[in-house]
C-alpha positions in Angstrom: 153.4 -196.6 230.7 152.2 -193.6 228.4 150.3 -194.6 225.4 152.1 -192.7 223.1 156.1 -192.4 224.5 157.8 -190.6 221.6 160.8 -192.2 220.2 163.2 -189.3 219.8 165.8 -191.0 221.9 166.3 -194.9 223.4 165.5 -193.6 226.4 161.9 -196.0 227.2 160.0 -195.8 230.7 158.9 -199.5 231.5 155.5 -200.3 231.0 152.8 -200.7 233.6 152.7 -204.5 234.8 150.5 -206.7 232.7 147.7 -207.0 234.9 147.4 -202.9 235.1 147.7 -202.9 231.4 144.8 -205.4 230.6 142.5 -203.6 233.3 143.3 -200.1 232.1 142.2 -201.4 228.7 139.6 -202.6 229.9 138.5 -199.0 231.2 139.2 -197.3 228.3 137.1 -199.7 226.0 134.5 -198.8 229.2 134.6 -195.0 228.4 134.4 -195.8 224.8 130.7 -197.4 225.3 129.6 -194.2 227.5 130.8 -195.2 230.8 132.1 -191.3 232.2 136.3 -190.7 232.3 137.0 -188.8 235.4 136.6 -185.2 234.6 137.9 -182.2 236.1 134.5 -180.1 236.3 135.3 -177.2 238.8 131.5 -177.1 240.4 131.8 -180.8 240.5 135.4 -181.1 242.5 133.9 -178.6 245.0 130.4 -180.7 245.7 132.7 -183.4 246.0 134.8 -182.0 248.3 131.5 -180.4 250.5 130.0 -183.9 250.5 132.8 -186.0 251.6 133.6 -183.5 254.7 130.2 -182.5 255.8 131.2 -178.9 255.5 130.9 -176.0 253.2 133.1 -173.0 254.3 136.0 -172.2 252.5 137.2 -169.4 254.0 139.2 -166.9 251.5 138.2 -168.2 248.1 141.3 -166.8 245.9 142.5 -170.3 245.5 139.8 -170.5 242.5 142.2 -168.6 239.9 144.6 -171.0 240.6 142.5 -174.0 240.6 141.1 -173.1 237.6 144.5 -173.2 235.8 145.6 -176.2 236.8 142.7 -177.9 235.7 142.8 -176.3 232.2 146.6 -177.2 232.1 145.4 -180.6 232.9 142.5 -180.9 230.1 143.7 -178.7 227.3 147.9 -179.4 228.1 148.9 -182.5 229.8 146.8 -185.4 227.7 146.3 -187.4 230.9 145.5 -190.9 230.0 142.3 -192.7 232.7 144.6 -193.4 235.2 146.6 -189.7 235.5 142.9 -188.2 235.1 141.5 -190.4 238.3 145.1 -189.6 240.5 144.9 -186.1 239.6 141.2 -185.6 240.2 141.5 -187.9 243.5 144.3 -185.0 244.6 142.4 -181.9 243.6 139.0 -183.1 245.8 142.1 -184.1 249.1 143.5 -180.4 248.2 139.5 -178.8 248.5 139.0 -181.2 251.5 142.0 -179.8 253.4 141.0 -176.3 252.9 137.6 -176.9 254.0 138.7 -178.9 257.4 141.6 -176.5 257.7 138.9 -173.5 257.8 136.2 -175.7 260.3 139.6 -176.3 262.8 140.3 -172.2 262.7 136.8 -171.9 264.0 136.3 -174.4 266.8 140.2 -173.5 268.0 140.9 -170.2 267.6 144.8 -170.9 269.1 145.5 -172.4 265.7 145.8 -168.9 264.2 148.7 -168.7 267.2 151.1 -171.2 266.7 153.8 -170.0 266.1 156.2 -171.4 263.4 159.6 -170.9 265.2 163.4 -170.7 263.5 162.4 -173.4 261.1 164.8 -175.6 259.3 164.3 -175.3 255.4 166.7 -177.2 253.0 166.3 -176.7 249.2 168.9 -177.1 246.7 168.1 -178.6 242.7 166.5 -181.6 242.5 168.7 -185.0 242.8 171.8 -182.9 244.9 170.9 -185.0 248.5 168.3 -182.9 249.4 166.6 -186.2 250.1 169.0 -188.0 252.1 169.8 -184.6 254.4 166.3 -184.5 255.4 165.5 -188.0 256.3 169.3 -188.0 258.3 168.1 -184.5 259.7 165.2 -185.1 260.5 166.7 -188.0 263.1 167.1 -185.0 265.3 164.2 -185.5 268.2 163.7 -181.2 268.5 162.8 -181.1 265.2 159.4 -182.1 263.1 159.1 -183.3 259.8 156.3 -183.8 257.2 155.6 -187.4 256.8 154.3 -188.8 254.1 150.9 -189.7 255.7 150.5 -186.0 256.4 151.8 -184.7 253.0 149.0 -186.4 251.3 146.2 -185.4 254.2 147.5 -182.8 256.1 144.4 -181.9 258.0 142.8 -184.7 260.4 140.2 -186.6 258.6 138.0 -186.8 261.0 136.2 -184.4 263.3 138.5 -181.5 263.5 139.9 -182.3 266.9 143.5 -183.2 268.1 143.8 -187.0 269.1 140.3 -188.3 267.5 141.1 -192.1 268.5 142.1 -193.8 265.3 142.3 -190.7 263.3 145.9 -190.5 262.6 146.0 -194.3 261.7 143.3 -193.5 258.7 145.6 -191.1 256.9 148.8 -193.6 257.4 146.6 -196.6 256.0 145.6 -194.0 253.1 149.2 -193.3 252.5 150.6 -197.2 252.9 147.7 -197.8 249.7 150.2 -195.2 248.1 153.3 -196.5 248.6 152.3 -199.9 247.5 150.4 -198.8 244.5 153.5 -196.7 243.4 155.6 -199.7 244.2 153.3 -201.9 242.0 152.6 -199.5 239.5 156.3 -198.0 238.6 159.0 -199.4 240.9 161.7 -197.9 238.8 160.2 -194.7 239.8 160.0 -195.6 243.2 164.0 -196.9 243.1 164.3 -193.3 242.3 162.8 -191.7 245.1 160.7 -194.1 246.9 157.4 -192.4 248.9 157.3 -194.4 252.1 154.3 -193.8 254.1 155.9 -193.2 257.2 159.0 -191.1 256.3 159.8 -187.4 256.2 158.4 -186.0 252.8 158.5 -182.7 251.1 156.9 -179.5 251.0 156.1 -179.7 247.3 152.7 -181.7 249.0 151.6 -178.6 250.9 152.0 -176.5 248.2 149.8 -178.7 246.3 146.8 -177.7 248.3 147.4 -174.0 247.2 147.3 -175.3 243.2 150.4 -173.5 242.8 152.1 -176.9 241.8 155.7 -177.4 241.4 155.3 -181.2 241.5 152.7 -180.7 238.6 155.0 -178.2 236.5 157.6 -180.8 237.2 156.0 -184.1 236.0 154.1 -182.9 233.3 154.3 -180.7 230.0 151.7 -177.6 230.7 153.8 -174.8 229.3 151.0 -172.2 230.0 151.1 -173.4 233.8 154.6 -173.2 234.0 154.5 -169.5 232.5 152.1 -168.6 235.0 153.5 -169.8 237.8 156.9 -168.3 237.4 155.2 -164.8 236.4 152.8 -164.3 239.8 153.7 -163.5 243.0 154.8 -166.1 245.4 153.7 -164.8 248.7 150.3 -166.1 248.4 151.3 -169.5 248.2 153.8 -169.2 250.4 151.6 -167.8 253.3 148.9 -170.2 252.9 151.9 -172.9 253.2 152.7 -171.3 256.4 149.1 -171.6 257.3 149.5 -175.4 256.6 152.8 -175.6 258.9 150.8 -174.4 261.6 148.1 -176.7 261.3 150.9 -179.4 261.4 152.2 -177.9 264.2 148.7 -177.9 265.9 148.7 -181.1 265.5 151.9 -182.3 266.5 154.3 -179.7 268.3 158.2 -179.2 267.0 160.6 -176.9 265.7 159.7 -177.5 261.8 161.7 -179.4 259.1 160.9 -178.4 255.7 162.5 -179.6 252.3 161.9 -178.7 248.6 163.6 -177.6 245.4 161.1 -175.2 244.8 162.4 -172.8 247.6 165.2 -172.8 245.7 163.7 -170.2 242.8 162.2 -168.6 245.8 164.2 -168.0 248.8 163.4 -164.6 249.0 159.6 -164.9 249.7 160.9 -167.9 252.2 162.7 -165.4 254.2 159.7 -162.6 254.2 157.2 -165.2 255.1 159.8 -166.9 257.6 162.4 -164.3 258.5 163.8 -166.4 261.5 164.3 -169.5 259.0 167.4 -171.2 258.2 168.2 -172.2 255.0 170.6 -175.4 254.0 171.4 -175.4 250.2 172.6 -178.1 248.4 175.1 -178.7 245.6 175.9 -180.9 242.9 177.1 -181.3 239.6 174.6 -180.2 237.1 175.5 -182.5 234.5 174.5 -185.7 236.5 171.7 -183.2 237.9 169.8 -182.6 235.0 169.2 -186.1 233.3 169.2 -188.0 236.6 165.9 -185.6 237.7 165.0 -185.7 233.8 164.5 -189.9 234.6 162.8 -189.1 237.6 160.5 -186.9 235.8 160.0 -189.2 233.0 159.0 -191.7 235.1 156.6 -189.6 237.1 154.8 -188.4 234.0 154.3 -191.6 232.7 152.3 -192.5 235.8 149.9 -189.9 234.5 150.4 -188.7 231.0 150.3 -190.1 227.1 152.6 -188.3 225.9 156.6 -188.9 227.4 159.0 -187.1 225.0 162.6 -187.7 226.5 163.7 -184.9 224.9 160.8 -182.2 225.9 161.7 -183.7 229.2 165.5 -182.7 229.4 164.9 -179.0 228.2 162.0 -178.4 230.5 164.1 -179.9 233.3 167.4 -177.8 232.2 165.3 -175.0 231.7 163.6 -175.2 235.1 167.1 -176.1 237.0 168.9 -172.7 235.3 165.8 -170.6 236.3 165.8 -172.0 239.8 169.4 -171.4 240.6 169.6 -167.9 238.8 167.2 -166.9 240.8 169.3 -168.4 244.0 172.0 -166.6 242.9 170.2 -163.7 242.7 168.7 -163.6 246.5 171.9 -165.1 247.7 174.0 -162.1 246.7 171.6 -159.9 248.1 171.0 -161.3 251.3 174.6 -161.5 251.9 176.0 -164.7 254.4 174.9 -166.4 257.2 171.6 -167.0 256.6 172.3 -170.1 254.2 174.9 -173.1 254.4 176.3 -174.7 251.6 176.6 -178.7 251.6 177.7 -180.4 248.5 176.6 -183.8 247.8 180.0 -185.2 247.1 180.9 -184.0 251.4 177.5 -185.6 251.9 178.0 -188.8 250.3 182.4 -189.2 251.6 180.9 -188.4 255.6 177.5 -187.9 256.2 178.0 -187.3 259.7 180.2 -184.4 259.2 178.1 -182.8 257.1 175.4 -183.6 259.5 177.7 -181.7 262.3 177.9 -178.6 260.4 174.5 -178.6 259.9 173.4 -179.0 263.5 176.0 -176.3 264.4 174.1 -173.8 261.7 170.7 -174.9 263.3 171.8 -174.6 267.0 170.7 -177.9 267.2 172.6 -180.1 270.0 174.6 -182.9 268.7 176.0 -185.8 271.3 176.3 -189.5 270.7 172.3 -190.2 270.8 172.6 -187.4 267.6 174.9 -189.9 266.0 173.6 -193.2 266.8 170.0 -192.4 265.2 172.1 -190.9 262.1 174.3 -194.1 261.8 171.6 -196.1 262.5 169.4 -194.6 259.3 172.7 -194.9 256.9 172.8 -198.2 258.0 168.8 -199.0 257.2 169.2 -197.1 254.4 171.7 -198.2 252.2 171.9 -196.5 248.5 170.5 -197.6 246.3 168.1 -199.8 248.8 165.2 -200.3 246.1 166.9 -200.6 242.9 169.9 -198.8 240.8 169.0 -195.7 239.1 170.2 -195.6 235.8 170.3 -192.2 233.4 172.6 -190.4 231.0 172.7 -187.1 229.0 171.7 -188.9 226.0 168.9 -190.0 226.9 167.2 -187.0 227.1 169.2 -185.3 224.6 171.0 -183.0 226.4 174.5 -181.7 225.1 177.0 -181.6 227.9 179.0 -178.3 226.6 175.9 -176.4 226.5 175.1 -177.4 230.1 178.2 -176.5 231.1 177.9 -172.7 229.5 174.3 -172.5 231.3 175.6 -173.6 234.4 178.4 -171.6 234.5 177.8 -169.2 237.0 176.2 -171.9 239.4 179.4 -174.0 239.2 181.8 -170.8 239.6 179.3 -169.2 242.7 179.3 -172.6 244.6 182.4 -174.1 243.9 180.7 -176.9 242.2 182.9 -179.9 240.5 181.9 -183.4 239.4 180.4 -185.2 241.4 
């Protein structure tokens, strides 16, 4: 848990288990007698990165602006405690890692460059609206190809930077499995909430991680400068080194690609330039149980890397964030008109999943037949709600004030149709 959770509402992330607690003390009593914290020194990260890869070239080095302000936003903003500084470092060196193997692949196969990223299947919606469950269901379907886990966190092979290096692909899933069980061990409330399984479809947010252009960082933590600056640059940049990414996903492993965030949401108008044959499923839900269930979530990230949890910082950054997002979907909806986006609403998706899993195979030309439904019945049934735990969350515990929600959300709920739910 943080070290200092404010008390401003009753709303308390568990602690860490005892064990973690006694060793963590243990470090910090280390750093105390001059033993180094983990620092986020930029020549540093970069040696790091060189040494563990064997290689130097970077290609295009823009990504240094960016870089550079996330690892401010991390000393000067976030007030990381030993354990948030070591994940955070560990993610920056994998992030300088991938760039440099992505850049050695361009130049031993040049066909990288030419794979092409075909009608691709996005889905986006706020956080905690199904998002989640639609992709894992979708992403039964055998035409298309989801982002695991294992790749999320290592998207580039790990070894020499061939296809099918024997053993290669079993490295970055062992990597990943030390994840999911250290998540598990470390906050399993937070992994009730949305559990990271090594093995299953993941999101985007992982790729964009590579660019430093974090919306998992400007999520989970309270780095108001970031979270200016990421709203006030361009997008495209980002967006077309994900696309870069895609390919090298698809280089790896052929398929017509299945992509899911939130943060296309506040940007679905760069999606379409960079991927003007995508299609788009949005998803709806009631922004009052929205808001303070992704609040939790967030609360419960951040204390897996931060001192400071303030439950009520938490909900207006969250309700800030979740008003941006969608009046900026509003926005490019209008102007792109229909048919290039379908609606679902959580409340369809919960009654009949498989319905709302026709529709969406009918939007994404995808053929659906009884082998469609039996690997989509068969997930439900693996899968049942609340499968690692009960999420629990209200508006006050975050203090958030339902009749102001309601006035911000307004013209979400009236665009969308959206009711309880």
């Amino acid at each position: 848990m943080s070290e200092g959770a404010n008390s401003s509402t009753a709303f308390r992330v568990p602690p860490f288990p005892l064990p973690a607690r006694l060793g963590l003390g243990a470090w910090r009593a280390a750093t105390k007698l001059g033993m180094p914290a983990p620092r986020f020194d930029e020549a540093a990260l970069i040696a790091s990165a060189r040494r563990r890869t064997g290689l130097e070239d970077f290609g295009d080095e823009d990504f240094r602006t960016p870089m550079r302000r996330l690892l401010a936003a991390f000393d000067d903003e976030a007030d990381l405690h030993l354990l948030g500084r070591a994940v955070l470092r560990s993610s920056v060196v994998r992030a300088l890692e991938c760039r440099l193997r992505l850049e050695r692949i361009r130049a031993v196969d040049p066909s990288l460059e030419a794979t092409p990223v075909a009608a691709p299947v996005f889905i986006t919606g706020m956080q905690r609206t199904g998002t989640t469950k639609l992709h894992r269901l979708l992403a039964c379907a055998p035409e298309l190809r989801h982002l695991s886990s294992a790749e999320g966190l290592n998207p580039a092979p790990l070894g020499r930077p061939v296809r099918d290096e024997p053993g290669e692909p079993a490295r970055r899933m062992a990597f990943a499995k030390r994840a999911e069980n250290g998540m598990k061990y470390m906050s399993p409330a937070l992994f009730a909430i949305h559990p990271i399984e090594a093995d299953a479809p993941e999101e985007d947010v992982f790729l964009f991680d590579v660019t430093f252009i974090s919306p998992a960082v400007d999520a989970s933590l309270s780095v108001p400068s970031y979270t200016r600056w990421i709203r006030e640059i361009d997008q495209h940049p980002p967006y077309a080194y994900v696309r870069r990414l895609i390919q090298l996903l698809l280089w790896q492993r052929p398929g017509r690609y299945l992509g899911k965030t939130p943060h296309h949401q506040e940007n679905l108008d760069v999606l379409f330039d960079v991927f003007p044959d995508a299609k788009v499923v949005h998803t709806h839900r009631d922004p009052l149980k929205v808001v303070p269930s992704f609040s939790s979530m967030m609360a419960h990230a951040g204390a897996m890397l931060s001192r400071r949890i303030d439950p009520v910082e938490v909900g207006r950054r969250v309700a800030d964030q979740m008003v941006n997002s969608v009046e900026r979907a509003i926005a490019v909806r209008d102007r792109i008109g229909p048919g290039r986006v379908l609606d679902v609403h959580y409340a369809d998706l919960v009654r009949d999943p498989i319905e709302q899993l026709k529709r969406v195979h009918a939007f994404c030309e995808l053929e659906w037949n009884a082998g469609s439904e039996a690997r989509a019945q068969r997930w439900i049934a693996e899968n049942p709600q609340h499968k690692y735990g009960t999420h629990r969350y209200g508006l006050a515990d975050f203090g958030l004030d339902a009749e102001e929600l309601e006035a911000r959300f307004k013209p979400y709920r009236e665009r969308f149709g959206v009711g309880d739910a």
